[in-house]
N, C-alpha and C positions, 0 to 999 in steps of 0.2 A: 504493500500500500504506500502510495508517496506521500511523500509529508505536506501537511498543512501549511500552506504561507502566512505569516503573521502579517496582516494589514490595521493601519492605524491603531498601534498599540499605545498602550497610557503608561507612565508610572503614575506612584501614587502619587494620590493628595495631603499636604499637611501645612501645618500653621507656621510661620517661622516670627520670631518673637526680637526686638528688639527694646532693650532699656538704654534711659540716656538722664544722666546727671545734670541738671541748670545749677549751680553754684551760685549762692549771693541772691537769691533770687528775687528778695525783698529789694534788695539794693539798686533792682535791675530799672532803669529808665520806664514809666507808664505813659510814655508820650503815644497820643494811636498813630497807629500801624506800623510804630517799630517793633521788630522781632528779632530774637536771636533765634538763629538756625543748629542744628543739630549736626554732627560730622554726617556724611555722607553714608549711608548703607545700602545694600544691592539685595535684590528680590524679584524672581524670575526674569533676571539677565537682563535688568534697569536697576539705574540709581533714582535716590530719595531721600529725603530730610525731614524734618519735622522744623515747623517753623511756629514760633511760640510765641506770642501778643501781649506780654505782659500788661497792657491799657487796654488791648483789645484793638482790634482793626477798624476801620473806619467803619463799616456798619455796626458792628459790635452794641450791645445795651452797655449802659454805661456801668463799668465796674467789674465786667466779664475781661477772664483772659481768652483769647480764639486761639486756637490752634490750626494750621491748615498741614496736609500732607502733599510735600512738593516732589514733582518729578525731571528729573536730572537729564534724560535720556534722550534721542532724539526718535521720533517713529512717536506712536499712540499704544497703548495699553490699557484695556478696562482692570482695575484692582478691585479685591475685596478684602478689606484690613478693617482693623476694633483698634480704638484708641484708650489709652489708662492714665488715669492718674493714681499715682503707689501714696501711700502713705507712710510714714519713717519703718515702718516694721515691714513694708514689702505688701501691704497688702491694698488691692484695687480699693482705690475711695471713689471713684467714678467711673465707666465703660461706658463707651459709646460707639456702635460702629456703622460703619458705611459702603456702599459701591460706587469707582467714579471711574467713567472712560477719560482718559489722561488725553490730552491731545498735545502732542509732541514737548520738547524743552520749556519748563520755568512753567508750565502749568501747575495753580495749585486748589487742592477744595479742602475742607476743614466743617470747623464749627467755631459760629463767632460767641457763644454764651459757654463752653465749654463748664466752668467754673468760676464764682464769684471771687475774686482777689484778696477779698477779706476772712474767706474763708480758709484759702490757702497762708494766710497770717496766721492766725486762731489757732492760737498753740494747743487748746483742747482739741481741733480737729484731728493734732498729730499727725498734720501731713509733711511740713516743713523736719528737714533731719538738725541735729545740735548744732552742725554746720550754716541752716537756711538753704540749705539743697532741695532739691523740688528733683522727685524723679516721675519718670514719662515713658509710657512704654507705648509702641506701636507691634500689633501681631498684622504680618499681610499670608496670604490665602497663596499660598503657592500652585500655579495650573499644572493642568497637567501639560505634556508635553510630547511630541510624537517619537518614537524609539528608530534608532535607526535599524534594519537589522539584514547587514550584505549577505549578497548569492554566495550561496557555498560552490565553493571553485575545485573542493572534491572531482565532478563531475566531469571537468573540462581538463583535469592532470590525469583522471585514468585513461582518458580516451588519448588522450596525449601519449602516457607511454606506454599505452597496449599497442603501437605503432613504430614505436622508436627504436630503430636494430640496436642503435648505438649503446642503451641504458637498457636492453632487454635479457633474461638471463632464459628466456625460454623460445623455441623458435618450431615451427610448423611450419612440414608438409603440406600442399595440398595437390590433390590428383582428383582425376575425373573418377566415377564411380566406374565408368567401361572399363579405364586402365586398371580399376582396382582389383575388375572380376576377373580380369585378362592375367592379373600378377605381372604387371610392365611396369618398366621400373626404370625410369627415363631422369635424365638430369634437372634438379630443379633450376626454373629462372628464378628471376626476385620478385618475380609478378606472383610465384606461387610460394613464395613463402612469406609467413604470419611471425610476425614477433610479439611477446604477450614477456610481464611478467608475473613471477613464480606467486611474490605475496598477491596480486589480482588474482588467480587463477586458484588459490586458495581457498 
């Protein structure tokens, strides 16, 4: 039975998670639509930031920090990422998540109310660390992706050197069945001899 071809194969799907430290965070300018940006991370073979509004963007209600998630790359990509905010012991004080088709370089979408600024002060919230660190995590949805998967070239080396005198260790006769009944025993050409080898023949 010959073997099945594998068309459009998947791997899997999974979540890939990054965290990122603001330092000083209190300290940070609330003028709108300044943002500090996050280092650069990469997810399904595009860059992305996280860009963070300490006053909040110009649409923004007053008092919100926004968040947007920006794309670095050139080309378009639809994402599907969850946004956090951790609080000092690591754990989500807020999630929010979204789907956005990116359209090429410096595109970004977000949320302009993410979290009230005063909240993130509010040392009972215990979001802020002993430092004033503010940490932020984004998760994005890794796609799937097509597998490549080459012809096996098996097929085209046996046929190769079932042919080849030169790399052959096995060689055949061949005669007509007349001369065979006849018991003639004539000189072979090269037309009537087979070269095969031994591990094929096996």
């Amino acid at each position: 039975m010959p073997p099945k071809k594998i068309k459009n194969a998947k791997v899997s799907i999974a979540w890939k998670s990054f965290h990122f430290n603001v330092p000083n965070f209190k300290d940070l300018p609330t003028t709108r639509d300044h943002f500090v940006e996050t280092p650069l991370f990469t997810c399904n073979g595009h860059e992305w930031s996280l860009d963070i509004y300490p006053g909040g963007d110009d649409d923004a209600p007053e008092g919100y920090v926004s968040i947007d998630l920006t794309h670095h790359s050139e080309g378009s990509i639809t994402a599907n990422y969850e946004f956090a905010i951790l609080d000092k012991f690591g754990k989500q004080k807020i999630a929010t998540e979204s789907s956005h088709h990116f359209e090429g370089k410096g595109d970004g979408f977000g949320w302009r109310n993410v979290i009230l600024r005063s909240d993130i002060l509010d040392e009972s919230q215990n979001i802020l660390d002993g430092d004033g660190t503010l940490t932020a995590a984004v998760s994005m949805k890794e796609e799937p992706s097509d597998v490549f998967v080459p012809k096996n070239p098996l097929l085209n080396m046996i046929q190769g050197m079932f042919l080849d005198e030169d790399t052959a260790d096995v060689c055949f006769e061949v005669i007509s069945s007349a001369d065979a009944k006849k018991g003639k025993k004539k000189r072979a050409k090269a037309s009537d001899l087979l070269h095969a080898h031994y591990c094929i023949l096996k």
